[in-house]
C-alpha positions as a printed Julia matrix, in Angstrom:
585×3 Matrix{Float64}:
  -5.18    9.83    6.92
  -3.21   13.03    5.88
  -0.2    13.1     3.5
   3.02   13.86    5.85
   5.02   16.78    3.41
   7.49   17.4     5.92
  10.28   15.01    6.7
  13.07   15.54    9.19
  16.97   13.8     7.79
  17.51   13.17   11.64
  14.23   11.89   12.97
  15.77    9.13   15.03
  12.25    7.79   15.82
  12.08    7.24   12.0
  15.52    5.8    11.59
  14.95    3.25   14.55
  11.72    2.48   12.65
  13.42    1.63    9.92
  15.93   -0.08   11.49
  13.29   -2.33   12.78
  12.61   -3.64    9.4
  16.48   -4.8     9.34
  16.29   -7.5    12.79
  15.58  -10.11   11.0
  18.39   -9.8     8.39
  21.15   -8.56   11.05
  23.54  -10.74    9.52
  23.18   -9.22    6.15
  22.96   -5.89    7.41
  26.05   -5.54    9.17
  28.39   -7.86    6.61
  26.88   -4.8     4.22
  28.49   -2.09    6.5
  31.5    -4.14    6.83
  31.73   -4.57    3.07
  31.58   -0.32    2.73
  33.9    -0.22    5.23
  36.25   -1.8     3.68
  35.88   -0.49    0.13
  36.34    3.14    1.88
  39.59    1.81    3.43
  40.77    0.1     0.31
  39.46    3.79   -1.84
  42.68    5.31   -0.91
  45.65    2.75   -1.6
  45.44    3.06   -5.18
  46.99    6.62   -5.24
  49.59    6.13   -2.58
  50.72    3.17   -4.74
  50.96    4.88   -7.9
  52.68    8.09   -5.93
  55.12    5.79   -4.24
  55.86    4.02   -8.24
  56.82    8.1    -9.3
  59.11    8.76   -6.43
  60.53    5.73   -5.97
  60.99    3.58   -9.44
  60.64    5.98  -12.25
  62.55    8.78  -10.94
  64.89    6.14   -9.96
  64.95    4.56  -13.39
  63.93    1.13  -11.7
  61.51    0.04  -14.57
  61.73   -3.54  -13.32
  59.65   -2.92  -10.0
  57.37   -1.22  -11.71
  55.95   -5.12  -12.91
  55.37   -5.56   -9.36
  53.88   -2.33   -8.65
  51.74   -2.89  -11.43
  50.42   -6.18   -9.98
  49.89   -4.6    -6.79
  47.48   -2.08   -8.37
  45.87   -4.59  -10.39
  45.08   -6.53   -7.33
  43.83   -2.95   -5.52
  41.54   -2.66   -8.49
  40.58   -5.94   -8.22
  39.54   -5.69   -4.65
  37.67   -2.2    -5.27
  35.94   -3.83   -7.62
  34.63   -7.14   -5.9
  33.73   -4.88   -3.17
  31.66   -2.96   -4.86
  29.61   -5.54   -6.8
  29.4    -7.12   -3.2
  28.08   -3.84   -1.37
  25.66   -2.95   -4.52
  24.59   -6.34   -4.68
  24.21   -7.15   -1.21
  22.02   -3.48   -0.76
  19.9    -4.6    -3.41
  19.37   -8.08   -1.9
  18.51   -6.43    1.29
  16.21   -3.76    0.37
  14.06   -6.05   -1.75
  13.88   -8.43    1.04
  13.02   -6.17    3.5
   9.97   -3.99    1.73
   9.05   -7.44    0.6
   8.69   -7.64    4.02
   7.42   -4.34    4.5
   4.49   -4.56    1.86
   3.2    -7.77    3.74
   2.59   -6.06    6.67
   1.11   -2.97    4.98
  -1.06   -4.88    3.0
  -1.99   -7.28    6.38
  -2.93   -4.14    7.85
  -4.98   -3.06    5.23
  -7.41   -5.51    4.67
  -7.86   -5.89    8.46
  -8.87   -2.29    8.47
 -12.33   -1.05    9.41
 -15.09   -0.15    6.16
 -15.09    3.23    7.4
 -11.04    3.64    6.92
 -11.94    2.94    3.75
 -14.73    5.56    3.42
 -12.79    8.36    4.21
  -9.23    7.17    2.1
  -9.22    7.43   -1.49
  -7.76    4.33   -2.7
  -5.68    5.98   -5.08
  -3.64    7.01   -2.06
  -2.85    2.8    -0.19
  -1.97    2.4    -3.7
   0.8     4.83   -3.49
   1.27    3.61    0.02
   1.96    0.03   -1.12
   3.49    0.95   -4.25
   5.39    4.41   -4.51
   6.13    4.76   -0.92
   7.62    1.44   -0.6
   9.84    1.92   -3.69
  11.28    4.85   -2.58
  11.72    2.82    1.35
  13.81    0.59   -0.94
  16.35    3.0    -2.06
  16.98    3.79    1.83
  18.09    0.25    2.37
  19.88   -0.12   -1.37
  21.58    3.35   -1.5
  20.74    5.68    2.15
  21.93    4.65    5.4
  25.02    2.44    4.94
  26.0     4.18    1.85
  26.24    7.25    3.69
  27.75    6.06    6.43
  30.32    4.29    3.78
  30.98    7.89    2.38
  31.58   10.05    5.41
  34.18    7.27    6.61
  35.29    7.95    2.77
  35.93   11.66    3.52
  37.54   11.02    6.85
  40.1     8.75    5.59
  41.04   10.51    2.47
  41.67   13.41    4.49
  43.86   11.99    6.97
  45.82   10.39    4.17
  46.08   13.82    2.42
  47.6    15.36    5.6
  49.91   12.87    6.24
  50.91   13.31    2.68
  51.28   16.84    2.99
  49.48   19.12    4.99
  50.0    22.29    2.89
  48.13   20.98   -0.27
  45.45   19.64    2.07
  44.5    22.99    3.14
  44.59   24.72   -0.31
  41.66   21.49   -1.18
  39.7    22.1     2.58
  39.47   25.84    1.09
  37.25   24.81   -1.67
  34.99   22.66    0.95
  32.85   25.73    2.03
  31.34   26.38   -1.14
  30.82   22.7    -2.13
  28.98   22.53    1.41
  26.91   25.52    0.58
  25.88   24.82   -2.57
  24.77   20.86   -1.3
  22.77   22.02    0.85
  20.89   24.49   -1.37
  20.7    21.75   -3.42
  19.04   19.35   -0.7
  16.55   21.38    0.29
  15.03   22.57   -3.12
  14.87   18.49   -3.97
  13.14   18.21   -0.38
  10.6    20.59   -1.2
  10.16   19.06   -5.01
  10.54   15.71   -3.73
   7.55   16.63   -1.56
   5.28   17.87   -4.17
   6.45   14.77   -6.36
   4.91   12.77   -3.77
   1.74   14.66   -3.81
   1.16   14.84   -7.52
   2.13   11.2    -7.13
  -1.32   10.18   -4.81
  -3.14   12.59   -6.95
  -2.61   10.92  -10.01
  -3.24    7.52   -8.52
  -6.81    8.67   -7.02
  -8.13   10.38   -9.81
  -7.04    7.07  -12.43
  -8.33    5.35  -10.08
 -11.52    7.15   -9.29
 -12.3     7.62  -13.41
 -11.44    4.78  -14.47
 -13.37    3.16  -12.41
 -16.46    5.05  -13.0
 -15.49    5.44  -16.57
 -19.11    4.68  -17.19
 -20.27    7.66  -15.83
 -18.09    9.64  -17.34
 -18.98    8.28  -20.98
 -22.72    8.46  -20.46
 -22.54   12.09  -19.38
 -20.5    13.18  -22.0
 -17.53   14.54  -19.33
 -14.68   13.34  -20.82
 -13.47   16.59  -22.27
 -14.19   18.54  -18.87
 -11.94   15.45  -16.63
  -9.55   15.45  -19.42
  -8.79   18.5   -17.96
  -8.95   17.88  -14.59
  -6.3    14.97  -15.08
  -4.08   17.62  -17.15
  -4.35   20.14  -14.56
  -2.46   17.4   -12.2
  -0.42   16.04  -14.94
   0.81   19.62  -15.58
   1.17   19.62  -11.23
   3.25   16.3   -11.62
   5.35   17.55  -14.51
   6.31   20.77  -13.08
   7.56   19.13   -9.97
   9.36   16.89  -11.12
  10.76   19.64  -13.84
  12.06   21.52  -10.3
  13.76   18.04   -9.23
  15.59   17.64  -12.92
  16.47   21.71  -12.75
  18.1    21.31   -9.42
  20.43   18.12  -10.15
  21.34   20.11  -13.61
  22.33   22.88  -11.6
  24.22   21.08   -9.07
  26.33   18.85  -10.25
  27.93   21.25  -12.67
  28.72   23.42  -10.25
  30.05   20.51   -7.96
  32.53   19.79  -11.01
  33.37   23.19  -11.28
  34.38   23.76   -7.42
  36.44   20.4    -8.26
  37.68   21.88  -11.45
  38.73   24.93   -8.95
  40.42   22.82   -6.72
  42.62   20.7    -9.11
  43.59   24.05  -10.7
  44.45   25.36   -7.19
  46.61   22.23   -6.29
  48.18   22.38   -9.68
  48.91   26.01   -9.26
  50.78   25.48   -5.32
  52.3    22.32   -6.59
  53.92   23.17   -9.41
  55.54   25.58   -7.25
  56.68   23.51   -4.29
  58.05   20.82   -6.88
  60.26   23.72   -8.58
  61.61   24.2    -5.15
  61.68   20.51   -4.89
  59.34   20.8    -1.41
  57.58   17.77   -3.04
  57.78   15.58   -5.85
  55.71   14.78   -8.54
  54.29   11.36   -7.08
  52.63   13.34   -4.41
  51.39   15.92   -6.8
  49.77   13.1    -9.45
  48.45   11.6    -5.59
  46.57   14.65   -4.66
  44.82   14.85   -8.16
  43.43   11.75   -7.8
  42.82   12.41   -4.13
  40.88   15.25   -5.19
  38.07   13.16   -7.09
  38.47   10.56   -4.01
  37.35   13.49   -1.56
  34.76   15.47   -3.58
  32.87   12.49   -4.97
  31.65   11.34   -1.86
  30.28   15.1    -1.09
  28.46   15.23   -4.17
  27.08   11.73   -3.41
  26.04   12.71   -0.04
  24.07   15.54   -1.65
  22.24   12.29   -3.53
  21.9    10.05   -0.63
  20.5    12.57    1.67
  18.33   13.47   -0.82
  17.33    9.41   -1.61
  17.05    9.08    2.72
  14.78   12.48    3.18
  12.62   10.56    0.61
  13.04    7.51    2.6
  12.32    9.26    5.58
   8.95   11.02    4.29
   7.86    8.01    2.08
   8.54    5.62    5.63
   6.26    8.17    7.78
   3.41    7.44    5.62
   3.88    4.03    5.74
   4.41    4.2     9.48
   1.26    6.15    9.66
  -0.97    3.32    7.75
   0.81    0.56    9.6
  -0.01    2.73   13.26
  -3.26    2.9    12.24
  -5.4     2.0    14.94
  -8.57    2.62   12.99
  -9.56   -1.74   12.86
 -12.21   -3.66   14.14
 -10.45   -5.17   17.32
 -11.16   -8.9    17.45
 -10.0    -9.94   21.55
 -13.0   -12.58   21.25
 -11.87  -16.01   21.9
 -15.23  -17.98   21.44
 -15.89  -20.06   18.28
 -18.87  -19.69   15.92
 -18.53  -23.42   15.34
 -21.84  -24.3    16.87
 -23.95  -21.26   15.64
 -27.55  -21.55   15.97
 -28.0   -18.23   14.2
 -30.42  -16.99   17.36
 -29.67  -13.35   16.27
 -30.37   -9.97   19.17
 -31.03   -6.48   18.8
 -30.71   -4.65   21.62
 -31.44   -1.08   21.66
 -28.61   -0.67   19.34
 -27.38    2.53   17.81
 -25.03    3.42   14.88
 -23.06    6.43   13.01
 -21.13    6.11   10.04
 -20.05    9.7    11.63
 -21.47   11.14   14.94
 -23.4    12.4    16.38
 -24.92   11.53   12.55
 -26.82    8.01   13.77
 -28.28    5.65   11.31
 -29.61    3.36   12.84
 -31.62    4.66   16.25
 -32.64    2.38   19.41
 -33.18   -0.52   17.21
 -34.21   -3.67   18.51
 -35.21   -7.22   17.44
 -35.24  -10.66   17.74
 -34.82  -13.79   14.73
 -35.24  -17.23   16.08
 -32.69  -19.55   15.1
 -34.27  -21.01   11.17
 -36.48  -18.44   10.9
 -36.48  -15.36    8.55
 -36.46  -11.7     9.01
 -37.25   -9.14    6.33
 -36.34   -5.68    6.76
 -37.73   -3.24    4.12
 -37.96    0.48    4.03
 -37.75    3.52    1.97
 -33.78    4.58    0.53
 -31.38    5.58    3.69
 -33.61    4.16    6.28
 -30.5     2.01    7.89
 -31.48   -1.03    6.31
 -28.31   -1.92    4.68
 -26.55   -0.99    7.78
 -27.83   -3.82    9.65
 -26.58   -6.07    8.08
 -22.83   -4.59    8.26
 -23.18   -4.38   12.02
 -24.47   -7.99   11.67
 -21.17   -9.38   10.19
 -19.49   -7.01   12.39
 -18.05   -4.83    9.41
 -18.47   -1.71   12.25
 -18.82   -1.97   15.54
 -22.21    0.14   16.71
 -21.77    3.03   19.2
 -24.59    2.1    22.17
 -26.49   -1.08   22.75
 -25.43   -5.13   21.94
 -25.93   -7.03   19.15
 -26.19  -10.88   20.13
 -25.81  -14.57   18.58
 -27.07  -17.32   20.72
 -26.85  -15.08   23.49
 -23.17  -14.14   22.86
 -21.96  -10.56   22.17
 -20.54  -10.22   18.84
 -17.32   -8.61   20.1
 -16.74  -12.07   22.08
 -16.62  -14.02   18.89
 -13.63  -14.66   16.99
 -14.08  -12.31   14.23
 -13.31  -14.81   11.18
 -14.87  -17.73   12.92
 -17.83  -15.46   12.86
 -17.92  -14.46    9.27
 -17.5   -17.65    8.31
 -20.71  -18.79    9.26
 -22.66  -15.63    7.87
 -23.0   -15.26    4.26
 -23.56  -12.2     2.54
 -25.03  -11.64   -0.41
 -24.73   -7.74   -1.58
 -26.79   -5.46   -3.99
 -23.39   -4.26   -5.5
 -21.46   -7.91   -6.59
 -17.96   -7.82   -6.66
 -16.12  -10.34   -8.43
 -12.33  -10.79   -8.93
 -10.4   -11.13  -11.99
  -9.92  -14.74  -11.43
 -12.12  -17.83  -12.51
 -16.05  -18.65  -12.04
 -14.65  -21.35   -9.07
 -12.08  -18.78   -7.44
 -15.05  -16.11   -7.18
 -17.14  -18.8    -5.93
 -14.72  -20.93   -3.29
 -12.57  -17.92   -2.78
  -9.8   -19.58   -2.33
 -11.47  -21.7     0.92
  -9.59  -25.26   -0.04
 -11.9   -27.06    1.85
 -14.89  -26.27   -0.54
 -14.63  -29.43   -2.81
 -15.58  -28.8    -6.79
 -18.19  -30.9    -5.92
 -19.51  -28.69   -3.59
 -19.55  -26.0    -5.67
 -21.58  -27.95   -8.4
 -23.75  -28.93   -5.72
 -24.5   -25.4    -5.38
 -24.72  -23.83   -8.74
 -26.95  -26.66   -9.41
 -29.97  -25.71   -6.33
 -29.27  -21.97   -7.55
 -29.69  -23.23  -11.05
 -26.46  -21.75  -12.73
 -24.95  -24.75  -13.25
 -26.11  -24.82  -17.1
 -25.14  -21.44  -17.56
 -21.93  -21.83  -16.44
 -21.32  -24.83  -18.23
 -21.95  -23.02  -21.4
 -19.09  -20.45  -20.62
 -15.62  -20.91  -22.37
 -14.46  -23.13  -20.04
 -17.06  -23.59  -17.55
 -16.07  -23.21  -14.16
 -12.74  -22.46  -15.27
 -13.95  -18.75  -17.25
 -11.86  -16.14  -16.78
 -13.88  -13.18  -14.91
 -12.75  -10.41  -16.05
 -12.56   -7.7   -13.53
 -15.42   -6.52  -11.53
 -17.4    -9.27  -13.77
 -17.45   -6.88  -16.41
 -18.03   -9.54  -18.91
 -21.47  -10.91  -17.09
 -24.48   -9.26  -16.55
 -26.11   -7.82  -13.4
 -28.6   -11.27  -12.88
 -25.43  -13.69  -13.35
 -22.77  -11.81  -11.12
 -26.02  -11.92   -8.75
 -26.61  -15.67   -8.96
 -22.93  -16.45   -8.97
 -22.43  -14.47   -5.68
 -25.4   -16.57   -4.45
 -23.95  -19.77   -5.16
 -20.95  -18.13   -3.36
 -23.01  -17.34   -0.49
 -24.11  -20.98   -0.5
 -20.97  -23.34   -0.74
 -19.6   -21.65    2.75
 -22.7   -23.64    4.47
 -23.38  -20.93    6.49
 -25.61  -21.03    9.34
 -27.22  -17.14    8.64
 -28.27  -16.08    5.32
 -27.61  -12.42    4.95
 -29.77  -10.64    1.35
 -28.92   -7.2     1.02
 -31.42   -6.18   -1.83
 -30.03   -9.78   -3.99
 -32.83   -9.97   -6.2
 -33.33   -6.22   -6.75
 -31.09   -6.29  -10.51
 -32.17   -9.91  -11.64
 -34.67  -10.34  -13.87
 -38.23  -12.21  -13.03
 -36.38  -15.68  -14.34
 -33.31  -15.25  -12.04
 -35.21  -13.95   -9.29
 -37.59  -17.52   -9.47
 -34.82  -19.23   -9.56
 -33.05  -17.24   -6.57
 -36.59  -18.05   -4.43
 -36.76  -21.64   -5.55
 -32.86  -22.25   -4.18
 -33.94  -20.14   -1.0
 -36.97  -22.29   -0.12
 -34.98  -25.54   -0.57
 -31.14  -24.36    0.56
 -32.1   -21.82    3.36
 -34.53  -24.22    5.24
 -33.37  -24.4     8.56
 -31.2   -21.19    8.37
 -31.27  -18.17    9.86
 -31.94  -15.7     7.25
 -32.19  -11.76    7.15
 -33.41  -10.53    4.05
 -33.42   -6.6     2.8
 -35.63   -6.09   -0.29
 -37.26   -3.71   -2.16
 -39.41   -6.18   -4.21
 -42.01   -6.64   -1.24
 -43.6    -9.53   -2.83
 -40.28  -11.58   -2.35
 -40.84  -11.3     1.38
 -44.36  -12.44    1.96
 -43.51  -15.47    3.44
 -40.92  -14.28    6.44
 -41.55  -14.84    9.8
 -41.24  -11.45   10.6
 -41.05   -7.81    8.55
 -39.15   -4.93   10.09
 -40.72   -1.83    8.71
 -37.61    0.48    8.86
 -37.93    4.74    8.66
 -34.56    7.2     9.73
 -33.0     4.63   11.77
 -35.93    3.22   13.29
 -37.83    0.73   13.37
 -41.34    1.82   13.04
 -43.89   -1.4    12.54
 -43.07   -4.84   12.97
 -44.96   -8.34   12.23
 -45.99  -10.7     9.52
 -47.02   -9.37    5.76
 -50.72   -9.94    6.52
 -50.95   -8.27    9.98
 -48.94   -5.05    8.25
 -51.1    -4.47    5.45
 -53.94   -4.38    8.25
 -51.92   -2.01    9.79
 -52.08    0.13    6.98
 -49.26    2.03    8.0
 -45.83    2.59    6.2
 -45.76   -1.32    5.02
 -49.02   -0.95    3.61
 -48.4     2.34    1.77
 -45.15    0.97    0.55
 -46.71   -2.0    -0.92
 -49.87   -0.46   -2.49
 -47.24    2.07   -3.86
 -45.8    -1.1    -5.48
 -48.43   -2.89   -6.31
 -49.76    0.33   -8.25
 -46.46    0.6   -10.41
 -46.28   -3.01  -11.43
 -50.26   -3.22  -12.64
């Protein structure tokens, strides 16, 4: 997924995009645009009031009207005001609601992507997808589209009210508009192009925190934190001076905005003073046109803003749109329930690449009676692992059929399907939540009970008892607080309390020590009888018992049978077990 660094302020398929996001609050939307519209009309009746108050009552000497007059503009004030906390309130409402909205979907799409999406996309960047991006989105909704619309109207009407008032200072103001034009949009495209590396300095940052402190580890135990100190000030320098280009263009621009404005007041000033000695006009419309003259530049200068805030809005949503587009997700069209699994698992001549024509697994084929238990061992990177995600259907393989109780996999609905194969992975992951969240995970049909149940045939139910808090403990995250043999176990129990009707061990008992890994085979003789179970190991003495062993070498299955009938092979099961056997005397 590439960043998007250009954005177009007219890309219509973008605006009806975003548009989209508003259907379901159309009533809110359009009482918003209503709202602006009026505070635009209302914008210019202050100055015509206080212009009519000149010519009419004080160069009349009729003081007493004035106390109506003065109500009048209190009331105009009053009504500018409620309108705007209305439109700024109701544009805040809106855009919250709506990238609530927004980051629902996004994240919805996420987690039904496929592994491999996640492979290829740092994580740094969804996190500025679901974060940044959004943001920014908001400030479309809060201060872009209707705002600007609110402003040209704005323009339009304070212009037509300055030629009906007169004509003649109207053009000396329209003079001034050229270079107020010019110098906006010099202005709008250097923030374009800063907003744009902003943005990129943004995901940066985010992937390499992310990345580091993550692996932070790593980076302790080699002594690099000098050298990625470095790194991260090489992008916080990146980040800094972009943003530096942002802050030098708005310094730039709005002083010179003022000082076109400055130009213009001086201008009307200059023509006025003259066509009042000549009594051409009076001194209402002259203290009119001064005020009109803030009325018609501030909107320019704020559509130099809230172009800028919608090209943001625009780039920021063509990310989003990109992720949301994103086609790259395991399609799940089956309509058949796993309910009734046997767990009768087929391999048929299946092949895999993580990335063709680069194939993993090669022609593979097998069979696991329903209850019975497979073992697949082999050296590092011969496809082992990869079985099992094309078992649970985390990828979809690229030839060949992979079959449950004689039923394609694809054919399955996908979550019915998971739900009835357990996995439990080399690498545990547990959430910063509670011993009974990481176990239930958040399945409210799994009973406490259950779960005690379970701990209890893993044996862990002691040594979670004698955590502050017991099943209650705070995890902290990634389990950080546990050791490798109890975020093992725990995941086991997890694997358990789903009652699932395969067994999936990718390499469990290869990080417990001899204690947890007797109790993880005492559970598995009791728990997994009747199961299907597939079971990757390196520890070939955990295995001696399964029905069948899949000898696995670059994608391919090489020998096949039961422990005794391989070591008369002598082949690759044999070597790999003397080879063991030879390192643990």
């Amino acid at each position: 997924m590439k960043d998007s660094t250009q954005g177009k302020i007219v890309d219509l398929r973008i605006i009806r995009r975003i548009y989209g996001f508003l259907k379901p609050y159309q009533f809110s939307f359009w009482l918003l645009v209503f709202l602006i519209l009026c505070m635009a009309a209302v914008s210019p009746a202050l100055p015509l009031l206080i212009r009519f108050s000149l010519d009419h009552y004080v160069s009349a000497d009729q003081m007493s009207n004035l106390v109506s007059m003065f109500f009048y503009m209190l009331g105009v004030l009053f009504l500018h005001t409620g309108l705007q906390f209305a439109t700024s309130y109701l544009a805040g409402y809106l855009g919250q609601t709506v990238i609530r909205d927004i980051r629902v979907q996004l994240y919805a799409k996420i987690v039904n992507l496929k592994l491999s999406f996640f492979d290829h996309t740092p994580i740094g960047r969804l996190v500025t997808r679901t974060v940044s991006d959004i943001e920014t989105l908001n400030d479309v909704f809060s201060e872009g589209l209707a705002s600007i619309a609110g402003d040209l109207l704005q323009l339009v009407l304070i212009v037509c009210v300055m030629f009906y008032t007169d004509w003649r200072l109207t053009m000396v103001i329209l003079a001034t508009v050229p270079f107020m034009v010019f110098s906006t949009y010099v202005f709008k495209e250097y923030i374009k192009k800063s907003f744009n590396e902003v943005r990129l300095a943004v995901a940066n940052l985010n992937s390499f925190v992310q990345e580091h402190i993550s692996g932070m580890m790593v980076v302790q135990l080699f002594h690099a934190e000098e050298r990625e100190l470095k790194k991260f000030d090489r992008i916080n320098v990146a980040h800094r001076d972009a943003n530096i280009k942002g802050i030098l263009a708005y310094s730039l621009y709005f002083p010179v905005a003022d000082v076109i404005a400055a130009v213009g007041s001086g201008l009307i000033v200059w023509m006025a003073s003259t066509y009042i000695l000549k009594e051409e006009i009076t001194v209402g419309t002259l203290t009119a046109f001064i005020m009109f003259i803030n009325l018609f530049f501030r909107p320019i200068r704020m559509l130099a803003d809230r172009f800028n805030t919608l090209q943001m809005g625009i780039v920021s949503t063509e990310r989003i749109l990109t992720l949301l587009d994103s086609e790259d997700y395991i399609q799940n069209n089956g309509l058949i329930s796993a309910n009734q699994l046997k767990g009768h698992i087929q391999f048929k001549e299946v092949s895999f690449a993580y990335i063709e024509p680069e194939y993993v697994v090669k022609n593979v084929s097998f069979e696991v009676k329903p209850g019975s238990t497979v073992a697949i061992v082999g050296a590092t990177g011969a496809g082992k692992s990869s079985i099992i995600g094309l078992l649970s259907r985390m990828y979809d393989v690229q030839s060949g059929i992979i079959e449950i109780d004689g039923v394609a996999l694809p054919d399955y609905e996908i979550g019915s399907l998971r739900r009835h194969i357990s996995v439990v992975l080399q690498d545990v992951f547990l959430f910063s939540s509670s011993i009974a969240f990481n176990i239930h995970l958040g399945d409210e049909n799994i009973t406490q009970d259950e779960i005690v149940e379970a701990a209890k045939a893993v044996g862990v139910h002691d040594f979670i008892l004698s955590l502050p808090g017991g099943y209650d403990y705070e995890v902290m995250e990634r389990g950080a607080t546990l050791s490798v043999g109890q975020r093992q176990l725990i995941s086991f129990v997890r694997a358990l309390v789903h009652n699932p009707k395969i067994i999936v061990l990718d390499e469990a008992t290869s990080s417990v020590d001899t204690e947890s890994e007797l109790l993880i085979q005492s559970a598995i003789s009791t728990l997994m009888k009747g199961r299907t179970s597939v079971v990757i190991a390196h520890r070939l003495s955990t295995i001696r018992h399964a029905h069948q062993i899949l000898v696995m070498d670059k994608g391919e299955v090489k020998e096949r049978g039961t422990h005794e009938n391989l070591l008369k092979l002598n082949g690759l099961y044999a070597q790999l077990y003397h080879l063991q056997f030879s390192k643990s005397v």
